[in-house]
C-alpha positions as CSV (number, residue, x, y, z in Angstrom):
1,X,85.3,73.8,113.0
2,X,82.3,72.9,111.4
3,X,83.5,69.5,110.1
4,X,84.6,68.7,113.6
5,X,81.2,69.7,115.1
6,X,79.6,67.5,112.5
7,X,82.0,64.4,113.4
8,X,81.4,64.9,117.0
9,X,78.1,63.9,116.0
10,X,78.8,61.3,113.9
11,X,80.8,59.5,116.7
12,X,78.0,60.6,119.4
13,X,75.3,59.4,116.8
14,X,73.2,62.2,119.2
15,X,71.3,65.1,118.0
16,X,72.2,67.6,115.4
17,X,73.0,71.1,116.4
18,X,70.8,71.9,113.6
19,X,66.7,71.9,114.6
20,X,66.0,70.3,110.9
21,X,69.0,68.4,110.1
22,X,68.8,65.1,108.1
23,X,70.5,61.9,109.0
24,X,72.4,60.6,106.2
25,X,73.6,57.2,106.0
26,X,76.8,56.3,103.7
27,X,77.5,53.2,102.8
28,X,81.5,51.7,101.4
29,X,82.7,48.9,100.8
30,X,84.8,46.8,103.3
31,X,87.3,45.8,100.2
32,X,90.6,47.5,98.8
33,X,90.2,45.2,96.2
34,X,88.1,43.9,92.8
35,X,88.6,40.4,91.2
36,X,89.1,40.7,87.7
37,X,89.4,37.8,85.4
38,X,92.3,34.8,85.4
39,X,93.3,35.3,88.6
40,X,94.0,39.4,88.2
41,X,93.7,41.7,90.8
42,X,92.7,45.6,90.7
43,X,93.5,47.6,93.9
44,X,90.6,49.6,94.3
45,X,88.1,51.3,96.8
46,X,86.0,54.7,96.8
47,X,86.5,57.2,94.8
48,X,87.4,60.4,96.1
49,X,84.9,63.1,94.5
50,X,82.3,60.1,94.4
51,X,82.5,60.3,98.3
52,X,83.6,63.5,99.3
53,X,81.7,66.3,96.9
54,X,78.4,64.7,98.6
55,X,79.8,65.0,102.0
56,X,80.6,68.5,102.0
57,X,76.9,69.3,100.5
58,X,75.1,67.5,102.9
59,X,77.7,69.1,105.8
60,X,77.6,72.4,104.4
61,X,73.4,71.8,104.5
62,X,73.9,71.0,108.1
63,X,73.1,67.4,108.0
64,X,74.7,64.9,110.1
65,X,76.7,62.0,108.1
66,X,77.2,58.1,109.7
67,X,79.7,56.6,107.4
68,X,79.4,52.1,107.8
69,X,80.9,49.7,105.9
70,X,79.1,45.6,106.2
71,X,82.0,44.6,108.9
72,X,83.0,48.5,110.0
73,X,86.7,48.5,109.0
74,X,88.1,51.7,107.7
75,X,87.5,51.9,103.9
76,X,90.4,52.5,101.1
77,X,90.2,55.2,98.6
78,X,90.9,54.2,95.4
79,X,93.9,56.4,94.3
80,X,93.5,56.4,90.6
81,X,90.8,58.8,91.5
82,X,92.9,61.4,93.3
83,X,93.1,63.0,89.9
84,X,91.8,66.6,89.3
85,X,90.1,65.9,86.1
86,X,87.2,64.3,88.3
87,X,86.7,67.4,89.9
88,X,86.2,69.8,86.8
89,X,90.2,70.0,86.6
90,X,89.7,72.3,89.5
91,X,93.1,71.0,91.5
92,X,92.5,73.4,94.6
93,X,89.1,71.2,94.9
94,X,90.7,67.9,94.9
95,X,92.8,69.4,97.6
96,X,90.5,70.2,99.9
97,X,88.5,67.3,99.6
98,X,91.5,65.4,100.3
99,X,92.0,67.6,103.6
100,X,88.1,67.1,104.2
101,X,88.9,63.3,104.3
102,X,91.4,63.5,106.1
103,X,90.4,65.4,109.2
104,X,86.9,63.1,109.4
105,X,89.7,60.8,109.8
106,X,87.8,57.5,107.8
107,X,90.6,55.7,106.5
108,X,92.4,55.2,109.9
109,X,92.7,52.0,111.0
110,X,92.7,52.6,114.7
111,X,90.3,56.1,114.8
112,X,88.0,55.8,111.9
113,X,84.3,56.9,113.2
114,X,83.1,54.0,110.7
115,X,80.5,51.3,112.2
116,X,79.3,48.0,110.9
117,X,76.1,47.3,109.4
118,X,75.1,45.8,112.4
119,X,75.5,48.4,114.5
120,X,73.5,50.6,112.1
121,X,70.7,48.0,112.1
122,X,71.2,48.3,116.2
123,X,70.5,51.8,116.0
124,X,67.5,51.8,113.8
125,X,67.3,52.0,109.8
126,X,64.2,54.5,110.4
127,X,67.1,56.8,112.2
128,X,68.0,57.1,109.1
129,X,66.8,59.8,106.1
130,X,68.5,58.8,103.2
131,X,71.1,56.6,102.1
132,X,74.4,56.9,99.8
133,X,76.3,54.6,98.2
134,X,79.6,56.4,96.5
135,X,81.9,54.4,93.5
136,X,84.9,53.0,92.7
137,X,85.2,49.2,91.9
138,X,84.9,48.3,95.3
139,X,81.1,47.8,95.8
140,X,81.6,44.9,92.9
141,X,83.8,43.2,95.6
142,X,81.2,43.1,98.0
143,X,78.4,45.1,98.5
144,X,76.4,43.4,95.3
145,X,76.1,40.4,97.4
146,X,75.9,41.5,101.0
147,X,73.2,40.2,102.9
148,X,72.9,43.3,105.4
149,X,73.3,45.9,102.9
150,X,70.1,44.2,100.6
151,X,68.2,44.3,104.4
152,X,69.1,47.9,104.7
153,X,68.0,48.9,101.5
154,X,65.4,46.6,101.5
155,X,63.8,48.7,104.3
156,X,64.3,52.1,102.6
157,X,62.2,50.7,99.8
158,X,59.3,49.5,101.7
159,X,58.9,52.9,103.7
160,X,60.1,55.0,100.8
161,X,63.4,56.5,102.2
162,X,65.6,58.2,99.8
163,X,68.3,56.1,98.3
164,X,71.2,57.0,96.3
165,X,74.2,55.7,94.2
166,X,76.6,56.9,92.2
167,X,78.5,55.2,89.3
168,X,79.5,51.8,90.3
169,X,77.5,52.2,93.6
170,X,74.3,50.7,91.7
171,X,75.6,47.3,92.0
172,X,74.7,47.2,95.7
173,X,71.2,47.2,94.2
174,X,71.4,43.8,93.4
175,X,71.8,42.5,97.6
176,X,68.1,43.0,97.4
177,X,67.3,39.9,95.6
178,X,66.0,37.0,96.7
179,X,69.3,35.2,96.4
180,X,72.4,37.6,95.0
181,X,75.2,35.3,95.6
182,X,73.2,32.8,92.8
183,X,72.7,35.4,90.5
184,X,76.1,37.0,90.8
185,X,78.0,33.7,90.4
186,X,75.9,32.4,87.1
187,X,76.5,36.0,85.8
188,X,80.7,35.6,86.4
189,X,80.8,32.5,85.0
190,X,78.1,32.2,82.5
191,X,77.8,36.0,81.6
192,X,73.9,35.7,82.0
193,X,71.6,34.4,84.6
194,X,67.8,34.1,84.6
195,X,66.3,37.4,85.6
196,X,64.4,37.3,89.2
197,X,60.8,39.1,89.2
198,X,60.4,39.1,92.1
199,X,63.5,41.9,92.6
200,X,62.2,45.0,94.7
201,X,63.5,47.2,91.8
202,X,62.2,45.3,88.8
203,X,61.2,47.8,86.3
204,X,62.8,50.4,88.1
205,X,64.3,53.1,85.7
206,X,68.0,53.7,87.2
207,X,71.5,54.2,85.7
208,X,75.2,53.0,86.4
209,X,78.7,53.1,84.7
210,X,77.8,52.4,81.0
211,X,79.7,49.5,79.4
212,X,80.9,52.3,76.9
213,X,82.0,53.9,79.7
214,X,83.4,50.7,80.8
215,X,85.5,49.9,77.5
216,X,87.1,53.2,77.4
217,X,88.1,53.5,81.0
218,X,89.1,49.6,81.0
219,X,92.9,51.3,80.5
220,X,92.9,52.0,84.6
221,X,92.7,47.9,85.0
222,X,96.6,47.3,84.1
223,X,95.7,44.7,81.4
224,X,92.8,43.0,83.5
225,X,89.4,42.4,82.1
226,X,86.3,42.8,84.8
227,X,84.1,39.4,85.4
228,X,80.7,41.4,84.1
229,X,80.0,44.6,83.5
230,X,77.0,46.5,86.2
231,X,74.7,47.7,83.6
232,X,74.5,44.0,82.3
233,X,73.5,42.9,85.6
234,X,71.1,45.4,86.8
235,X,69.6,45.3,83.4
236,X,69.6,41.2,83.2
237,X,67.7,41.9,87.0
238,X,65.1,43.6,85.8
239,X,65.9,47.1,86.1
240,X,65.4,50.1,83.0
241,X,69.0,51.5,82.4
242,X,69.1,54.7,81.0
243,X,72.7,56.7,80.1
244,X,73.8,60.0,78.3
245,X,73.8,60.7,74.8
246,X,77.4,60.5,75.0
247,X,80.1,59.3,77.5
248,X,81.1,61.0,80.8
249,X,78.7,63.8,81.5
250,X,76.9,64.1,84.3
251,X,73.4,61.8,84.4
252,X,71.1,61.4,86.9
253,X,67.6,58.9,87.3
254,X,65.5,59.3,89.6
255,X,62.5,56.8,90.1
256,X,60.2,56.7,93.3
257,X,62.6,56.8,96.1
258,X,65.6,55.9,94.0
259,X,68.7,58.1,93.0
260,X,71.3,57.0,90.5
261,X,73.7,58.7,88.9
262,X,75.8,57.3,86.0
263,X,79.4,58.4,86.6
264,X,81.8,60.4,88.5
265,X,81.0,63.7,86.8
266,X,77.3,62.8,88.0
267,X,78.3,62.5,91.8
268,X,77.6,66.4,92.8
269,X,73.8,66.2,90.9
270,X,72.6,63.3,92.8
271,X,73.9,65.6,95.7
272,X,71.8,68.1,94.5
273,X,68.6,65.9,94.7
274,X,69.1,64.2,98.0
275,X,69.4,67.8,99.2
276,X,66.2,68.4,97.9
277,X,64.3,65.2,99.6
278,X,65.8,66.3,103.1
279,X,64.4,69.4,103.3
């Protein structure tokens, strides 16, 4: 029952029936899909304990969750990540966080309670508490080079608002500068392009998916090889990357108002410390 209380107010976008609840803000990507090199394809989209460990803290905490995509259409959840291994080898977890996705009911394409970008920027950004950006591949479809989502973030920067992203989810970082699309296009095709100092998160220490990480996970592509690699780009940006001493374990950054964590394992820490701001 309390999921369903808490969806009411998602779709009601009204007051929490707790007196100090946050407003959380999570952010997927529209796309079921990442472009890999010659012409491949890798069906993608969320992953599952990326998304859906966060949501139940921040329900069970008695916040109130808006989920938005950059055109509002129901997200896809990458289904390589249905896999209990990403959730301790605790199978009964993965379970219920299926169930928990499920009944909030985001991947239907005719009830999802998903809203568009613009209808968050409608509503207000300072409505907002905090913001989350989950993994999978999907974010390097789209979200690295969306406009609204580098306005949005853009705004939680200037007034300090909690931001956070998990494993691939860092990419979205790079919306924020002054022109993504250029930067992401002479990385694809040149595998470099001329850092931008003028980036909102230059010198910013943060992590992502490593490129070790990268190389022994690049088995899940079917044979395809990604265009770049996010640590590359965030770091070519401007940012600090920092990773484990070895791959896989949890790892979180914090710096200022940003939250990154480096993989799925990491997805319930940077949980843990967005708790922590809302309170």
């Amino acid at each position: 029952m309390k999921i369903l209380r808490s969806l009411a107010t998602i779709l009601a976008l009204g007051t929490s029936t707790y007196a100090h609840a946050g407003n959380v803000l999570i952010v997927l990507s529209d796309s079921d899909r990442l472009d890999l090199k010659d012409g491949k394809v890798f069906k993608t989209g969320f992953y599952l304990n990326e998304l859906m460990q966060p949501v139940k803290a921040l329900l069970d905490a008695g916040h109130d969750i808006t989920f938005a995509t950059p055109k509002g259409m129901a997200p896809s959840v990458d289904r390589t990540s249905i896999d209990k291994m990403y959730f301790g080898g605790d199978e009964a977890a993965m379970n219920a966080s299926e169930a928990q996705l499920s009944e909030l009911g985001l991947m239907s394409s005719d009830k999802s309670p998903v809203i568009s970008l613009a209808r968050v920027e409608q509503i207000g950004y300072d409505h907002f508490d905090a913001v989350y950006v989950p993994g999978g591949h999907a974010p390097m479809q789209d979200l690295l080079v969306n406009p609204e989502v580098g306005k949005l973030l853009t705004y939680f920067h200037v007034n300090g608002k909690t931001t956070a992203l998990a494993c691939h989810g860092p990419i979205a970082l790079l919306s924020t500068l002054p022109d993504a699309q250029e930067f992401v296009t002479k990385f694809e095709t040149a595998g470099a392009a001329k850092a931008q100092t003028d980036w909102i998160y230059a010198g910013y220490k943060f992590t992502v998916f490593s490129n070790q990480e990268e190389e022994m996970a690049k088995g899940l592509l079917g044979g395809g090889e990604m265009k770049f690699y996010p640590q590359d780009a965030l770091t070519q940006a401007g940012g600090q990357f920092s990773q484990a001493d070895v791959a896989f374990p949890a790892h979180v950054v914090t710096d200022r108002e940003l939250i990154t964590g480096q993989n799925p394992a990491s997805a319930p820490a940077v949980a843990q410390e967005m708790l922590s701001r809302l309170k």
